[in-house]
PDB file of N, CA, C, O and CB in Angstrom:
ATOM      1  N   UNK A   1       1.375  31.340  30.432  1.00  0.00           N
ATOM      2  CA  UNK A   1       0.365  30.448  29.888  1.00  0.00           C
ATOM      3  C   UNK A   1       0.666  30.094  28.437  1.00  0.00           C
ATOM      4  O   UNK A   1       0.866  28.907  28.177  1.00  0.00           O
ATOM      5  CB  UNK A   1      -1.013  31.083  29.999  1.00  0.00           C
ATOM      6  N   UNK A   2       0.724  31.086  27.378  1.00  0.00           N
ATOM      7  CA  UNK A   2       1.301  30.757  25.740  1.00  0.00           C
ATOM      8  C   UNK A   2       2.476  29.977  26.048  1.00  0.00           C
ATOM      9  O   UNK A   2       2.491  28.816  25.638  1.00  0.00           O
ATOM     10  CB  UNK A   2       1.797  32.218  24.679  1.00  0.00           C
ATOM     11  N   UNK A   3       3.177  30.289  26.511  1.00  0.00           N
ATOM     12  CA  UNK A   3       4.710  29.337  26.826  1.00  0.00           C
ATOM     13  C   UNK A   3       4.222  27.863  27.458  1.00  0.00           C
ATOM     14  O   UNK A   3       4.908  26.949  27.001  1.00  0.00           O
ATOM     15  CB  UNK A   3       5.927  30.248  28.250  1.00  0.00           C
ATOM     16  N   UNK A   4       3.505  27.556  28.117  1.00  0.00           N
ATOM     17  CA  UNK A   4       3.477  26.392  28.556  1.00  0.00           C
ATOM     18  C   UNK A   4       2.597  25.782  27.540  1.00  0.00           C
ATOM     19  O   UNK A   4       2.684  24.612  27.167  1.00  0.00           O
ATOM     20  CB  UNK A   4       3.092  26.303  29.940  1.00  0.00           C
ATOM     21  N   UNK A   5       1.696  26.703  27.094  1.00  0.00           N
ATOM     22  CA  UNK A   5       0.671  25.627  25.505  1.00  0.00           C
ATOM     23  C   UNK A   5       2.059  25.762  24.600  1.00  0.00           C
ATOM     24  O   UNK A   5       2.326  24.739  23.969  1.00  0.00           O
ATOM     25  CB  UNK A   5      -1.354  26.769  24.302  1.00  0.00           C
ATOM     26  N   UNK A   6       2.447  26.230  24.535  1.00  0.00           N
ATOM     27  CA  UNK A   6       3.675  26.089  23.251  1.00  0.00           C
ATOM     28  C   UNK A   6       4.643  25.108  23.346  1.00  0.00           C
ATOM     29  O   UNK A   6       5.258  24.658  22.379  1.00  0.00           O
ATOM     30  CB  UNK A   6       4.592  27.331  23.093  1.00  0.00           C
ATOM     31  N   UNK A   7       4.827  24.677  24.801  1.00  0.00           N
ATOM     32  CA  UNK A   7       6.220  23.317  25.393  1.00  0.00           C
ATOM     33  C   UNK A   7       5.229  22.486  24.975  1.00  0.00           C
ATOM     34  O   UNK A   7       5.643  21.842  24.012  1.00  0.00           O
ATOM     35  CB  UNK A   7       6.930  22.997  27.414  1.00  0.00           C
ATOM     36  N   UNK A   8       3.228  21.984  25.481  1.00  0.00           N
ATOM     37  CA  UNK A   8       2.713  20.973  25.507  1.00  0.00           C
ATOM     38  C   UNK A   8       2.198  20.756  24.155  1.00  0.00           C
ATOM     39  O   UNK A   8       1.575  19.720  23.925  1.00  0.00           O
ATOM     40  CB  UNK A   8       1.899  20.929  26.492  1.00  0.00           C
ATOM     41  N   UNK A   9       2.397  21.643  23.219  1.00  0.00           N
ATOM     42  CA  UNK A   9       1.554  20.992  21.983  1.00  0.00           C
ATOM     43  C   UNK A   9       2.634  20.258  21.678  1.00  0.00           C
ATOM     44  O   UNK A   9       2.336  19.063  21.656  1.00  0.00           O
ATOM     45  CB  UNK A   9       0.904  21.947  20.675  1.00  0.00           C
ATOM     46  N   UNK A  10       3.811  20.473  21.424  1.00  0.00           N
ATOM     47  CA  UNK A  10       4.712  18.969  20.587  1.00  0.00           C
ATOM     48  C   UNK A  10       4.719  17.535  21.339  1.00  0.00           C
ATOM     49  O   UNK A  10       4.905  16.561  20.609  1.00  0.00           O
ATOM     50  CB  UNK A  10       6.578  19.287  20.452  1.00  0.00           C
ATOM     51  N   UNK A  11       4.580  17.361  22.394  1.00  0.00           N
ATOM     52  CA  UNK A  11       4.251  16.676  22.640  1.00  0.00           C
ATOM     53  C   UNK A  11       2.895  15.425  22.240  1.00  0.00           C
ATOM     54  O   UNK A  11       2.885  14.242  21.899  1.00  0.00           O
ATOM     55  CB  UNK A  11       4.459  17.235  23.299  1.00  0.00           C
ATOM     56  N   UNK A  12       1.929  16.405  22.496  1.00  0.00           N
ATOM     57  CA  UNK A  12       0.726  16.026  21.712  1.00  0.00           C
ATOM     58  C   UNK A  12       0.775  16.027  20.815  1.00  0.00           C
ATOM     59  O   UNK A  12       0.264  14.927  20.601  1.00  0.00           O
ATOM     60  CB  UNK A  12      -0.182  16.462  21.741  1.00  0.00           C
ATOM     61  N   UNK A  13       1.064  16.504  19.648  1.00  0.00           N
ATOM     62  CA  UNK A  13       1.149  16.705  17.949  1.00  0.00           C
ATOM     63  C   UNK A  13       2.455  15.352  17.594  1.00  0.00           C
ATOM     64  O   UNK A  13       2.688  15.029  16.429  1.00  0.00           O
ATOM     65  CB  UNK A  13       1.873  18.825  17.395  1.00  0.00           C
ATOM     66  N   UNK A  14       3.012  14.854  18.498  1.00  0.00           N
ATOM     67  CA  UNK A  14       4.366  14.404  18.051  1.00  0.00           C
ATOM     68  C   UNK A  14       3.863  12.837  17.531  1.00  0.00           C
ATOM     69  O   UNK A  14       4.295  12.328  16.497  1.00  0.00           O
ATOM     70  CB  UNK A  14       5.678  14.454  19.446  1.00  0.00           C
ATOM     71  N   UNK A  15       2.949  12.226  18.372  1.00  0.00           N
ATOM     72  CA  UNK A  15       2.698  10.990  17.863  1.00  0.00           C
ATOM     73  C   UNK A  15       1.419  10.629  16.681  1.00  0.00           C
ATOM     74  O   UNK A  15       0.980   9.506  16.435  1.00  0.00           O
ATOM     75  CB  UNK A  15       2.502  10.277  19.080  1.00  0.00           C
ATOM     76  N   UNK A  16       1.028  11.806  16.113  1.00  0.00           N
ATOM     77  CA  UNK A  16      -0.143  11.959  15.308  1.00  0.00           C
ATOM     78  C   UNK A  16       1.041  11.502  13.817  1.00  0.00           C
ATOM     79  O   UNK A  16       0.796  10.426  13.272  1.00  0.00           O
ATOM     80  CB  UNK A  16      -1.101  13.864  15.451  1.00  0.00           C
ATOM     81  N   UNK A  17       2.139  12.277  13.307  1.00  0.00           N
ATOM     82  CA  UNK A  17       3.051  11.781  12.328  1.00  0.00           C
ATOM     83  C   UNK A  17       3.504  10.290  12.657  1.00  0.00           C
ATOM     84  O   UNK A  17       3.802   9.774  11.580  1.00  0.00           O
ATOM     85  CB  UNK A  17       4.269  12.740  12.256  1.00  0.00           C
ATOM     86  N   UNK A  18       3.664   9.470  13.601  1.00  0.00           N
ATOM     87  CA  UNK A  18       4.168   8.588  13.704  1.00  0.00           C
ATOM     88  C   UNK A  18       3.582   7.087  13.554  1.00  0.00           C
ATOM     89  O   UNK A  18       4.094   5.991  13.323  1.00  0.00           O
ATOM     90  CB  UNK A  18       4.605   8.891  14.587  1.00  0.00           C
ATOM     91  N   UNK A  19       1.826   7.707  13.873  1.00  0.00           N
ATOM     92  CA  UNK A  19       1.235   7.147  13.210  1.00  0.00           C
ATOM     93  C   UNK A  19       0.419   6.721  12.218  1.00  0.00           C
ATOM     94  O   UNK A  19      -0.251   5.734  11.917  1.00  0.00           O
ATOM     95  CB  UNK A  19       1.183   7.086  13.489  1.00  0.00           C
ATOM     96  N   UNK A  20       0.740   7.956  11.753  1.00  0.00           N
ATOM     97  CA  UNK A  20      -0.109   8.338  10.090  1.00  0.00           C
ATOM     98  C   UNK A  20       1.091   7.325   9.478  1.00  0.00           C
ATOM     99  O   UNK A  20       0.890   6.180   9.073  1.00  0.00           O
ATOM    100  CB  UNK A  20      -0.122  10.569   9.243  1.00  0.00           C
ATOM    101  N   UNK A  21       2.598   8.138   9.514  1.00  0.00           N
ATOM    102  CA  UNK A  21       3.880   6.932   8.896  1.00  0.00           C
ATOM    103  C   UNK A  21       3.358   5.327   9.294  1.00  0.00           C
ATOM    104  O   UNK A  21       2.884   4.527   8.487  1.00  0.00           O
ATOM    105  CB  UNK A  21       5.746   7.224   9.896  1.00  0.00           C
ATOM    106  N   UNK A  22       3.534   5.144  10.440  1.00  0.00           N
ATOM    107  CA  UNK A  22       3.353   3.423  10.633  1.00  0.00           C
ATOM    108  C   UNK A  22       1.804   3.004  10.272  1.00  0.00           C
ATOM    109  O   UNK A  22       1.290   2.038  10.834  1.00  0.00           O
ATOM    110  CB  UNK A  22       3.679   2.885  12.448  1.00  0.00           C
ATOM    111  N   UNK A  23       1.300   3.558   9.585  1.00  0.00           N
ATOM    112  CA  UNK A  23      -0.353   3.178   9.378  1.00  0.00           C
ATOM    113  C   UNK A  23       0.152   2.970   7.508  1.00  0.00           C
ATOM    114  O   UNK A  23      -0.015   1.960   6.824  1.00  0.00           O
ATOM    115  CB  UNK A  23      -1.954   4.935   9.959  1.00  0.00           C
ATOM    116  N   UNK A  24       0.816   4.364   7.059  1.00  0.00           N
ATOM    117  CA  UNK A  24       1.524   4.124   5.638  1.00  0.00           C
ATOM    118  C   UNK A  24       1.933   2.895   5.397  1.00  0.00           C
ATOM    119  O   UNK A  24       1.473   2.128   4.551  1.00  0.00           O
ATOM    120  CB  UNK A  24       2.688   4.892   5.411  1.00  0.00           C
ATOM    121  N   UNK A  25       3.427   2.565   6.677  1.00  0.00           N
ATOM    122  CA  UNK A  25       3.788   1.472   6.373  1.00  0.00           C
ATOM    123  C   UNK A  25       2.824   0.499   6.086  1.00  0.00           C
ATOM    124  O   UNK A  25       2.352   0.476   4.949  1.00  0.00           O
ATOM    125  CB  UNK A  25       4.504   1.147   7.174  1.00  0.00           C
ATOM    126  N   UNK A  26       2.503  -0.201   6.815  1.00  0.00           N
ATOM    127  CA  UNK A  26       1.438  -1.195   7.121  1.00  0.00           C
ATOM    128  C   UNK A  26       0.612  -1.238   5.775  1.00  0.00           C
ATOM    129  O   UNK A  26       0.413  -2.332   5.246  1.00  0.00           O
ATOM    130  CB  UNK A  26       0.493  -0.753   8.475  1.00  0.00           C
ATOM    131  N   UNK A  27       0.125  -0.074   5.204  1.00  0.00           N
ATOM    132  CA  UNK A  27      -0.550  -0.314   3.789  1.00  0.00           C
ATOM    133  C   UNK A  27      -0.175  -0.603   2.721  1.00  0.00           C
ATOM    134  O   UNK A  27      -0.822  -1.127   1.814  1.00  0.00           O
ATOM    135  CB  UNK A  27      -1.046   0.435   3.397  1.00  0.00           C
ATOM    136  N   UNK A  28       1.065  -0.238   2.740  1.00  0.00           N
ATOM    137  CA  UNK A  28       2.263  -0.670   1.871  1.00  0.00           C
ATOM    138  C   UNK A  28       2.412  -2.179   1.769  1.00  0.00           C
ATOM    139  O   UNK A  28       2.132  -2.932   0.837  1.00  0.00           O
ATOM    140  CB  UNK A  28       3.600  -0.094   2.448  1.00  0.00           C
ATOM    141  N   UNK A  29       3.025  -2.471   3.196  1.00  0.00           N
ATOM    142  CA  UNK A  29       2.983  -4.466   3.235  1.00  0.00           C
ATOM    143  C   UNK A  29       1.961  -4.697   2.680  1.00  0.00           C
ATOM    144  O   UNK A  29       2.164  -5.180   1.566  1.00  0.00           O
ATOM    145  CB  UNK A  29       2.862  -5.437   4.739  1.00  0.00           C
ATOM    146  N   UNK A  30       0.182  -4.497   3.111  1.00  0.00           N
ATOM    147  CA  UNK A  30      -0.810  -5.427   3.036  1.00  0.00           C
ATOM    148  C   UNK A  30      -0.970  -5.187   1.150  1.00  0.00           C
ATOM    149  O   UNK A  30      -1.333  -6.258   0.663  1.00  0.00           O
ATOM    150  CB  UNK A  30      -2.320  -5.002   4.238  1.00  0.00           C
ATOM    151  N   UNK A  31      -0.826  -4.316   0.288  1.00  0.00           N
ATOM    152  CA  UNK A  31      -1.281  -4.311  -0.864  1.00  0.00           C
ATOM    153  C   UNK A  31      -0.909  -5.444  -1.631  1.00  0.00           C
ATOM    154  O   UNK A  31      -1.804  -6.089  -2.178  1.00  0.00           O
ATOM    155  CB  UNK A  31      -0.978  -3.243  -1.403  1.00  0.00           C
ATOM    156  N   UNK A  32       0.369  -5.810  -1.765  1.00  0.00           N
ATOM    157  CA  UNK A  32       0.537  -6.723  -2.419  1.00  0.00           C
ATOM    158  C   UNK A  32      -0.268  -7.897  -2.466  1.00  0.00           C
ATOM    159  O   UNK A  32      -0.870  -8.240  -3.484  1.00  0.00           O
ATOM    160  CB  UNK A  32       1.491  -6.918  -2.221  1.00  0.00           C
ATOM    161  N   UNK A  33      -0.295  -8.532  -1.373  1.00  0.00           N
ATOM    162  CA  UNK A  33      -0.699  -9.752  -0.488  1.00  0.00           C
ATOM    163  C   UNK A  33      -2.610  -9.322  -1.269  1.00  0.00           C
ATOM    164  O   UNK A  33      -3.183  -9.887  -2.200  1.00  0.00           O
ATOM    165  CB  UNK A  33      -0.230  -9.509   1.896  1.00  0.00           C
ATOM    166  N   UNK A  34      -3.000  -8.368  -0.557  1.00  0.00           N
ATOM    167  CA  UNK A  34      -4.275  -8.085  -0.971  1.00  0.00           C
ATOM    168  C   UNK A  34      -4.825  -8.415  -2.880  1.00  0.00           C
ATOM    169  O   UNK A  34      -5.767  -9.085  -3.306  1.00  0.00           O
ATOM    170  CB  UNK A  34      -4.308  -6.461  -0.510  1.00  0.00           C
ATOM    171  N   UNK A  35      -3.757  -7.610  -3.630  1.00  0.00           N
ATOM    172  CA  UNK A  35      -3.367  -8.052  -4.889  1.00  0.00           C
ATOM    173  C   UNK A  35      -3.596  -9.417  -5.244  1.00  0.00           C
ATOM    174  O   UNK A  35      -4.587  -9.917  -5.778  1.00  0.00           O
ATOM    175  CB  UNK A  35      -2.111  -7.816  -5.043  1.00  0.00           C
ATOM    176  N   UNK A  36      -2.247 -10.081  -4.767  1.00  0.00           N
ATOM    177  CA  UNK A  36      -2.331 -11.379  -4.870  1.00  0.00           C
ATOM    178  C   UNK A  36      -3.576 -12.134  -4.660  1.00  0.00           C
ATOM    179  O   UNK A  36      -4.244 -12.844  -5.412  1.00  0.00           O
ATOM    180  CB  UNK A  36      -1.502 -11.793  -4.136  1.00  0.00           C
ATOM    181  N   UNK A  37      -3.627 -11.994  -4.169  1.00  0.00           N
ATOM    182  CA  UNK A  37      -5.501 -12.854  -3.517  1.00  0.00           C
ATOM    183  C   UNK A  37      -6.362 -12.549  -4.495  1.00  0.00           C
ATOM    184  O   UNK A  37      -6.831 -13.404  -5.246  1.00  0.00           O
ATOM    185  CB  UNK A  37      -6.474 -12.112  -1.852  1.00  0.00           C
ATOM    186  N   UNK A  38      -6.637 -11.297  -4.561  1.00  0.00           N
ATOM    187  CA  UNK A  38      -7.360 -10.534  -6.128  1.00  0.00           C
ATOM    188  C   UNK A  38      -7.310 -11.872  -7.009  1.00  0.00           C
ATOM    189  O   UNK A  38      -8.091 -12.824  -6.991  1.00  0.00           O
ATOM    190  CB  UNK A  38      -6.185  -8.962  -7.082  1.00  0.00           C
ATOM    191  N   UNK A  39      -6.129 -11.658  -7.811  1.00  0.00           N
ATOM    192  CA  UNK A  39      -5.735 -12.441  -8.337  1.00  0.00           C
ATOM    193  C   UNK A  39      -5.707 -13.724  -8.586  1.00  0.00           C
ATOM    194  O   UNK A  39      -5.629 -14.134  -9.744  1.00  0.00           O
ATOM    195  CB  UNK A  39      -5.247 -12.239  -8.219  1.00  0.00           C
ATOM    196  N   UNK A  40      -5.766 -14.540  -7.534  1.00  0.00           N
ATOM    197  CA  UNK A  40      -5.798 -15.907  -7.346  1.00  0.00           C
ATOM    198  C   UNK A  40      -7.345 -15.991  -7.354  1.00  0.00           C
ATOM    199  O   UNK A  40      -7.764 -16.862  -8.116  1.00  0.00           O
ATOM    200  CB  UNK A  40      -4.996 -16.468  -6.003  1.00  0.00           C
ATOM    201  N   UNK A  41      -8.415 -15.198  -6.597  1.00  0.00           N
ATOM    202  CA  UNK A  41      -9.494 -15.446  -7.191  1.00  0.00           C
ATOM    203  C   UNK A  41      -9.724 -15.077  -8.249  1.00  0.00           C
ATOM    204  O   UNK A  41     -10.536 -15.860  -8.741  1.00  0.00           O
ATOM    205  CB  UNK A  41     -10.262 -15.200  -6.691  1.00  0.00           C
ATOM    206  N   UNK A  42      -9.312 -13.797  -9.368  1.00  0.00           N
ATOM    207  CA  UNK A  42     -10.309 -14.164 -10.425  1.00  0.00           C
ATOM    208  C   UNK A  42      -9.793 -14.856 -11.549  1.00  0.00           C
ATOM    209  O   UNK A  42     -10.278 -14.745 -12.675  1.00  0.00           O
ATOM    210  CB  UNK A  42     -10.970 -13.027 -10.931  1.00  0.00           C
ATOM    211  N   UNK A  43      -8.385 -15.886 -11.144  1.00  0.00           N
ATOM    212  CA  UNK A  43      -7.616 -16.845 -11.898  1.00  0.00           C
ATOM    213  C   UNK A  43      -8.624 -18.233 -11.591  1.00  0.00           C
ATOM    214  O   UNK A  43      -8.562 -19.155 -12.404  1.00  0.00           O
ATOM    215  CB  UNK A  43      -5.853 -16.946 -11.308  1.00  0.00           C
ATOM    216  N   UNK A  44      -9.370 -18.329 -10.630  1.00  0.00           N
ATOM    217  CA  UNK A  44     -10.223 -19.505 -10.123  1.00  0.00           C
ATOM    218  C   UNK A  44     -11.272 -19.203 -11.505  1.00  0.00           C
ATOM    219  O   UNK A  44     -11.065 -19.864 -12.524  1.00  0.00           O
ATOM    220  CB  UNK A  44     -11.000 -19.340  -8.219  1.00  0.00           C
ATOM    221  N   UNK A  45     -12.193 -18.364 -11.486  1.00  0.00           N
ATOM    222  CA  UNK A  45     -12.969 -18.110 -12.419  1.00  0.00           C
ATOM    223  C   UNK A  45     -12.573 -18.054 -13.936  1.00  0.00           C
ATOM    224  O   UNK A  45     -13.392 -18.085 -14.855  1.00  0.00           O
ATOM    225  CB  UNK A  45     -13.430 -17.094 -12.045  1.00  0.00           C
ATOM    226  N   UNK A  46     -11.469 -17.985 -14.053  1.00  0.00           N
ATOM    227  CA  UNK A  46     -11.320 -18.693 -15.758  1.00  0.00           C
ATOM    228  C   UNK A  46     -11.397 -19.663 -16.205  1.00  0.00           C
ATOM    229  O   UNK A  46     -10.862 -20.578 -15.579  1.00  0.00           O
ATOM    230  CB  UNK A  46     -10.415 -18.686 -16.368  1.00  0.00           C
ATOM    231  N   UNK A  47     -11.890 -19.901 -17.135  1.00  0.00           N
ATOM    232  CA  UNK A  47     -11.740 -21.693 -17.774  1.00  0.00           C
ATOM    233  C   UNK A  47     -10.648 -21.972 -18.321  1.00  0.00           C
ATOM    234  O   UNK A  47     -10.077 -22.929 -17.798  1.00  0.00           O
ATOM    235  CB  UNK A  47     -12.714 -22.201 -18.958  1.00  0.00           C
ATOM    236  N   UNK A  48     -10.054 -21.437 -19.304  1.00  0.00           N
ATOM    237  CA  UNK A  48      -8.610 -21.859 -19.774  1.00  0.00           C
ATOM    238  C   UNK A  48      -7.327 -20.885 -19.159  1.00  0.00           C
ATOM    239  O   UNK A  48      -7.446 -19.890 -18.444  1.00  0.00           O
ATOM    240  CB  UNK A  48      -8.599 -21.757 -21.507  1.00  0.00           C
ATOM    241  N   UNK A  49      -6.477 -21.305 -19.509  1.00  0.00           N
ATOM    242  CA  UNK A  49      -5.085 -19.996 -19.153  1.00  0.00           C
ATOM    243  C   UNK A  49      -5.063 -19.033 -19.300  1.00  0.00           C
ATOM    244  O   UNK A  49      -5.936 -18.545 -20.018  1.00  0.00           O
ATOM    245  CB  UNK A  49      -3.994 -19.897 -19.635  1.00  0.00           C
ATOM    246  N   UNK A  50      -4.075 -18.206 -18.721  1.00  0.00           N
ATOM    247  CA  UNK A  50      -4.494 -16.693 -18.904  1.00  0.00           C
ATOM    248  C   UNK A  50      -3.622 -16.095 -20.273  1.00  0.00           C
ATOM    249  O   UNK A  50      -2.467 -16.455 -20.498  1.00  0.00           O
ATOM    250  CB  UNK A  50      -4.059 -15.729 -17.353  1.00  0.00           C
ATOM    251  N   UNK A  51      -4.279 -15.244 -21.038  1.00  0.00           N
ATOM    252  CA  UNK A  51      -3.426 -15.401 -22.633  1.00  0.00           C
ATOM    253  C   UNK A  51      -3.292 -13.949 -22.508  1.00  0.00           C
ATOM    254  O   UNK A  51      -4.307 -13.274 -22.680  1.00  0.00           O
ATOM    255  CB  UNK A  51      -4.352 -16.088 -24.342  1.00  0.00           C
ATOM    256  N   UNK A  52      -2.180 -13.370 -22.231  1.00  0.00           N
ATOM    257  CA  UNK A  52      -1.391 -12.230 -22.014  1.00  0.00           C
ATOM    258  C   UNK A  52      -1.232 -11.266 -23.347  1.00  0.00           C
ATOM    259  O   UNK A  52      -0.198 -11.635 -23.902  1.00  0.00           O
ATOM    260  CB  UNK A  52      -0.021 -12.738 -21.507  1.00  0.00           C
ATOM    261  N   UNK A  53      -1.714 -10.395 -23.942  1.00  0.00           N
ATOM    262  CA  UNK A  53      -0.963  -9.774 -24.679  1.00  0.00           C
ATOM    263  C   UNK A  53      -0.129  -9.312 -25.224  1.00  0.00           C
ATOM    264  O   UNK A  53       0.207 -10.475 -24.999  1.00  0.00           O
ATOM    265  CB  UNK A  53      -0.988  -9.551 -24.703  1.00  0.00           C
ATOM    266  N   UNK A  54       0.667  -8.777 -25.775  1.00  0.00           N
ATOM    267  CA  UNK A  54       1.870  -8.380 -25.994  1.00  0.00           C
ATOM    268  C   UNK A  54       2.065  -6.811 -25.034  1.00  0.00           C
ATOM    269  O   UNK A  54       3.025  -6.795 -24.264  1.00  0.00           O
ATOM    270  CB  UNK A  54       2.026  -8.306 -27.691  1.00  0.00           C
ATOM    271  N   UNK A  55       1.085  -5.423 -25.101  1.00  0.00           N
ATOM    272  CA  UNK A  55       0.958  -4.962 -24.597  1.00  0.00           C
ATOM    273  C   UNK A  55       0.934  -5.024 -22.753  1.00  0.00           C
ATOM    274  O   UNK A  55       1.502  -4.338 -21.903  1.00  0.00           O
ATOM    275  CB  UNK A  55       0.386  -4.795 -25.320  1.00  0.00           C
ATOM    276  N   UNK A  56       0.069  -6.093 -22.680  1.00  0.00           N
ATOM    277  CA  UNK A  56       0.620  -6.638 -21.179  1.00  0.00           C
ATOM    278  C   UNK A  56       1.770  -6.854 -20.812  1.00  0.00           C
ATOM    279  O   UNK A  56       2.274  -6.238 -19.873  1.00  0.00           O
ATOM    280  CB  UNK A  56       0.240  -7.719 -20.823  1.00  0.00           C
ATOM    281  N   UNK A  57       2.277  -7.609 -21.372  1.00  0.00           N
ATOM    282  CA  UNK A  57       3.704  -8.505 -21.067  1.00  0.00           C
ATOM    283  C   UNK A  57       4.851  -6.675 -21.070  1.00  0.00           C
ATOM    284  O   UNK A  57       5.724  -6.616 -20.204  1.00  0.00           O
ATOM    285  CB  UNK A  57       4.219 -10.211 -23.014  1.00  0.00           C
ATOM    286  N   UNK A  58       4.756  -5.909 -21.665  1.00  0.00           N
ATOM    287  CA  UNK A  58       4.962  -4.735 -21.863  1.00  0.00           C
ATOM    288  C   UNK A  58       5.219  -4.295 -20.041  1.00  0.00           C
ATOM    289  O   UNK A  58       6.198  -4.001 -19.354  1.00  0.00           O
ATOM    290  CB  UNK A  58       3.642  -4.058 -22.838  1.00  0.00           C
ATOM    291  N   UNK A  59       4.155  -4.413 -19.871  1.00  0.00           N
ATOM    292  CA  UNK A  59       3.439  -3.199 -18.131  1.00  0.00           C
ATOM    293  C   UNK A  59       4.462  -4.085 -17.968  1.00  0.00           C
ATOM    294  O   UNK A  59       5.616  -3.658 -17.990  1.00  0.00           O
ATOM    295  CB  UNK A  59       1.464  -3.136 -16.877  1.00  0.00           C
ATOM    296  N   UNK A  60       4.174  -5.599 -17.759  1.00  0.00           N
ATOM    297  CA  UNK A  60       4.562  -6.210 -16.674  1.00  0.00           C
ATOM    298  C   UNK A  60       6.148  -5.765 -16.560  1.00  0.00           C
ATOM    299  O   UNK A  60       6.549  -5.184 -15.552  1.00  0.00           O
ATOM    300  CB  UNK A  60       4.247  -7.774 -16.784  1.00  0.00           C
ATOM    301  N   UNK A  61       6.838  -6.012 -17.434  1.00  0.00           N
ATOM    302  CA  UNK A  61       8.161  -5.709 -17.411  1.00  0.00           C
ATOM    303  C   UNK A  61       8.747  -4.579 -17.413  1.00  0.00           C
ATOM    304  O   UNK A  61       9.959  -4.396 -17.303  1.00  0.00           O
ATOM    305  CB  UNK A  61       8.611  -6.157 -18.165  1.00  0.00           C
ATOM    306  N   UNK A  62       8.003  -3.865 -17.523  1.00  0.00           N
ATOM    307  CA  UNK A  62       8.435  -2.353 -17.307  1.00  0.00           C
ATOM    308  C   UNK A  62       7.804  -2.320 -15.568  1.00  0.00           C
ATOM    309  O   UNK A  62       8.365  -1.423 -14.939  1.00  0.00           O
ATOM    310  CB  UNK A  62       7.494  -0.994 -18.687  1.00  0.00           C
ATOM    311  N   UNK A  63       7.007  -2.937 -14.914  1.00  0.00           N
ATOM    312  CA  UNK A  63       6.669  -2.759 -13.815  1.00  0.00           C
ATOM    313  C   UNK A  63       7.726  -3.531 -12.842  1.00  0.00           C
ATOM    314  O   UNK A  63       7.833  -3.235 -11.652  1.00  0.00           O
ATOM    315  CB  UNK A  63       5.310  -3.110 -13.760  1.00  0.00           C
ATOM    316  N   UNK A  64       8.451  -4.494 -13.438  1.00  0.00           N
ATOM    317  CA  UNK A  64       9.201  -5.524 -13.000  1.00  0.00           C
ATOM    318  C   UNK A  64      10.588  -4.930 -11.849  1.00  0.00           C
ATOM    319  O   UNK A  64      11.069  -5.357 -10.799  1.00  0.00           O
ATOM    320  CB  UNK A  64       9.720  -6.281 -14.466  1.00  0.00           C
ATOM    321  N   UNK A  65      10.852  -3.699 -12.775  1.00  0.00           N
ATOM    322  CA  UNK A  65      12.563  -3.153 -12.450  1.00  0.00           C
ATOM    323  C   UNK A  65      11.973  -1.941 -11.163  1.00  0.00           C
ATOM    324  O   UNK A  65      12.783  -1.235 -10.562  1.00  0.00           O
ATOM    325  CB  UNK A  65      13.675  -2.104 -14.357  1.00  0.00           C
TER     326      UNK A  65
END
């Protein structure tokens, strides 16, 4: 009986990692995109251009590489 629960748990346990990983993936793709949108709306809600700091421009390019 222990021997046969011991062959059937990997089985069962095997696709619980595979989809925790492909659920990772998947959150990975959508952030950006999600970001972006962020973005594009609260670029709608400004009245003039967006005036960047020096400190900003900083992140950005250090976020760039």
């Amino acid at each position: 009986m222990i021997v046969s629960l011991m062959q059937g748990m990997p089985r069962k346990l095997l696709p619980v990692p595979l989809v925790l990983l492909l659920h990772r993936e998947a959150a990975k793709d959508a952030e950006p995109s999600v970001l972006r949108h962020e973005n594009a709306v609260l670029r709608r809600r400004l009245v003039g251009p967006v005036r960047y700091e020096p400190s900003d421009r900083f992140w950005f390019a250090a976020l760039s590489d």
